[in-house]
C-alpha positions in Angstrom: -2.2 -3.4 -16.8 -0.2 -0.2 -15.1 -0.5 0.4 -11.7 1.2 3.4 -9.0 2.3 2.1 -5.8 2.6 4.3 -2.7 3.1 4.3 1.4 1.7 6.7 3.4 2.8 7.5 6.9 0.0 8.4 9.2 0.7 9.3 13.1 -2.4 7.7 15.6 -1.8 9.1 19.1 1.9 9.1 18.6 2.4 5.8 17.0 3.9 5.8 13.2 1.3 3.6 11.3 2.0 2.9 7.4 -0.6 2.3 4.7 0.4 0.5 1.4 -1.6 1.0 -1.7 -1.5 -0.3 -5.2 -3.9 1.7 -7.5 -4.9 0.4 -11.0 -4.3 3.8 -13.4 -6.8 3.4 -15.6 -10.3 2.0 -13.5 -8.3 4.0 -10.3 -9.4 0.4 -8.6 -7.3 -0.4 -5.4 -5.7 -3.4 -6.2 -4.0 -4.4 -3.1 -3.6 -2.6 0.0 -1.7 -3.3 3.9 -1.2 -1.3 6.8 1.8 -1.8 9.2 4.4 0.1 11.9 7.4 -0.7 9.6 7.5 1.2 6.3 8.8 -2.0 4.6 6.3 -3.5 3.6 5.9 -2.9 -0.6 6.5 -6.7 -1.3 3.7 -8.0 0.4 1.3 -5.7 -1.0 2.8 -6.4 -4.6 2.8 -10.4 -3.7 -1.0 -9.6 -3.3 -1.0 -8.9 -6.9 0.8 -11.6 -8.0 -2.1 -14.1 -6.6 
C-alpha cells in the first residue's frame, strides 16, 4: 500500500487550524485524518494507520 501525507493550514476567524490527511494513492481513500492548532501533529495521524 502507498499513501501521500499532507497538513493543511486553514485560518477560521483568525485562529490557525491544521488538518492532517493521509490519502491511499491508488483507491484515493482517506485513510486517517486529524485536525489541530499546532501543525505537529503527523504522528498521530500515521499512528492511526498503524492500528
Amino acid at each position: 500500500m502507498q499513501h501521500q501525507g499532507d497538513v493543511t493550514q486553514i485560518n477560521i476567524l483568525g485562529t490557525k487550524i491544521y488538518l492532517a490527511a493521509i490519502i491511499d494513492l491508488y483507491s484515493k481513500e482517506v485513510l486517517a485524518y486529524d485536525i489541530r492548532t499546532s501543525p505537529i501533529m503527523y504522528q498521530s495521524v500515521t499512528y492511526e494507520i498503524a492500528k
